[in-house]
C-alpha positions as CSV (number, residue, x, y, z in Angstrom):
1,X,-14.2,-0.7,15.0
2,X,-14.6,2.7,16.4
3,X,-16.3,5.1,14.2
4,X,-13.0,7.2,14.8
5,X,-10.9,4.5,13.7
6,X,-12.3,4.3,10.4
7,X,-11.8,7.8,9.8
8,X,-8.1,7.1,10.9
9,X,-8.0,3.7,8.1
10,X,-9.7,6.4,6.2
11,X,-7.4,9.0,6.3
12,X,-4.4,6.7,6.3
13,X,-3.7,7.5,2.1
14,X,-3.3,11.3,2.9
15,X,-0.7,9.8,6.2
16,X,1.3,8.1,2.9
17,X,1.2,11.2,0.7
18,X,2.9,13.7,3.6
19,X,5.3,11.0,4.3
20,X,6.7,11.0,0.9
21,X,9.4,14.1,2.4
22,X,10.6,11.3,5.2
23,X,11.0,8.4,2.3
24,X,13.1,10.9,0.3
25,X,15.6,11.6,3.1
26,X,15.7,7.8,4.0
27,X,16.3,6.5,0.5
28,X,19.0,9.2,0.2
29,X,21.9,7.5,0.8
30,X,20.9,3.8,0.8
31,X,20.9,1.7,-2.3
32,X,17.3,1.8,-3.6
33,X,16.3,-1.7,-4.5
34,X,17.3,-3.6,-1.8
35,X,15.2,-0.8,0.4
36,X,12.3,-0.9,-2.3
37,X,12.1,-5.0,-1.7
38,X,12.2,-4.3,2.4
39,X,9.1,-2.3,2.0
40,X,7.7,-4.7,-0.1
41,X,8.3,-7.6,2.4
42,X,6.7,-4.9,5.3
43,X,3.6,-4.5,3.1
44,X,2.8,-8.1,2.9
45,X,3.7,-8.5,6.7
46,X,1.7,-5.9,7.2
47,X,-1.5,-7.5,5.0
48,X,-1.2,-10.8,6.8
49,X,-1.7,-9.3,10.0
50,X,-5.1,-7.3,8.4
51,X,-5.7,-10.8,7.3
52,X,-5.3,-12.4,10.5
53,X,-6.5,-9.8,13.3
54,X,-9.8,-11.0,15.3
55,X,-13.0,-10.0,15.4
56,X,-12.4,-7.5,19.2
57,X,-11.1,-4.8,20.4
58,X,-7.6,-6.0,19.6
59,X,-8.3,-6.9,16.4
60,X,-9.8,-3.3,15.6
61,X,-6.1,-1.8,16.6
62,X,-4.5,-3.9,14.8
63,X,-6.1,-3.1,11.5
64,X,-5.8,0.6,12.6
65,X,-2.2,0.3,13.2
66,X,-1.5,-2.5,9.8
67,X,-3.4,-0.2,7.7
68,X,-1.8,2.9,8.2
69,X,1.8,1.0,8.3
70,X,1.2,-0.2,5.1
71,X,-0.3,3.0,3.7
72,X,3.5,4.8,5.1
73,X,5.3,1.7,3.1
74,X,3.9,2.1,-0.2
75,X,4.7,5.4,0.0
76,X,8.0,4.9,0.7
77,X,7.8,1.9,-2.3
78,X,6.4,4.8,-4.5
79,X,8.7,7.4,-3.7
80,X,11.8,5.1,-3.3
81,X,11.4,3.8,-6.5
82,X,10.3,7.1,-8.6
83,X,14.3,8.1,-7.8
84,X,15.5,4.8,-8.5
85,X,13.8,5.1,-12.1
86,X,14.9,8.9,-12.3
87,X,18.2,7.9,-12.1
88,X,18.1,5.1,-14.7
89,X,15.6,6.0,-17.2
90,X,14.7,8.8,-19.4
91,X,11.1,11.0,-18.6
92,X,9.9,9.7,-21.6
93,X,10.6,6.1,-20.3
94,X,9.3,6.7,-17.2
95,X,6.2,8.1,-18.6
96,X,5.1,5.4,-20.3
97,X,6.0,2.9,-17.7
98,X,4.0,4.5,-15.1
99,X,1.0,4.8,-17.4
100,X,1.8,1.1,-17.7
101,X,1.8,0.3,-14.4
102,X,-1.3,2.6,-13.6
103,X,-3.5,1.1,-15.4
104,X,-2.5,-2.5,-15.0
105,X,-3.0,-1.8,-11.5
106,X,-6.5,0.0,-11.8
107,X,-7.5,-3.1,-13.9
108,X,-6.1,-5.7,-11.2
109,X,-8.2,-3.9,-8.6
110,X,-11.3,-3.9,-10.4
111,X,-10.7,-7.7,-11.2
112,X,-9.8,-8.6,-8.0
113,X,-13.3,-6.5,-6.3
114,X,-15.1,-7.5,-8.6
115,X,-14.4,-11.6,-7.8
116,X,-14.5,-10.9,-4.6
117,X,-18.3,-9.1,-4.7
118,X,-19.6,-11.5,-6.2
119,X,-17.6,-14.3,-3.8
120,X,-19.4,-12.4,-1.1
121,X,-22.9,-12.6,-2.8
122,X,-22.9,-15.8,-3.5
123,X,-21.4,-16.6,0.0
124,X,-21.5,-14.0,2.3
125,X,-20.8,-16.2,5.6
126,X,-17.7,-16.6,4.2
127,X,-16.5,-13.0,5.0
């Protein structure tokens, strides 16, 4: 890839964070879980193509375009479903649940890197 594309895949978490405005007014009037498990379905559509792009020029623009996709849908998962739990939970509940959920996912991904590093050192071939 393009050194410039990497910035872009770089930059694609701060693309997810302004889009939070356009999730808000697009989860406004629609029922939120059905919308929440459409986004989820994109996100793994849009992992399997990351997963399955070539090694070329192609390839390259389709991580670049998968990676920032998926970047806009968990944002919209992450704001989508902060108003569905606003409007069924108290702040103390929610609170606790996203402290929950934060660090059960910061211990997935270090779990999940940390297989996966030393997968690669043991066969890096394999990438």
């Amino acid at each position: 890839a393009e050194p410039w594309m990497l910035a872009v895949i770089s930059a694609s978490s701060m693309f997810g964070n302004l889009s939070s405005y356009f999730w808000n007014r697009v989860g406004s009037a629609r029922p939120k879980i059905p919308l929440i498990v459409v986004l989820q379905a994109l996100v793994l559509l849009c992992v399997l193509v990351v997963a399955a792009s070539p090694q070329s020029a192609t390839g390259a623009w389709l991580l670049l375009a998968s990676t920032v996709a998926c970047r806009l849908l968990i944002a919209g998962i992450i704001t989508t479903r902060s108003i569905a739990w606003s409007l069924n939970y108290g702040r103390h509940l929610r609170a606790r649940t996203t402290g929950r959920l934060q660090v059960l996912s910061s211990l997935m991904v270090v779990l999940t890197t940390s297989v996966a590093g030393l997968m690669m050192d043991a066969h890096p071939e394999n990438f």
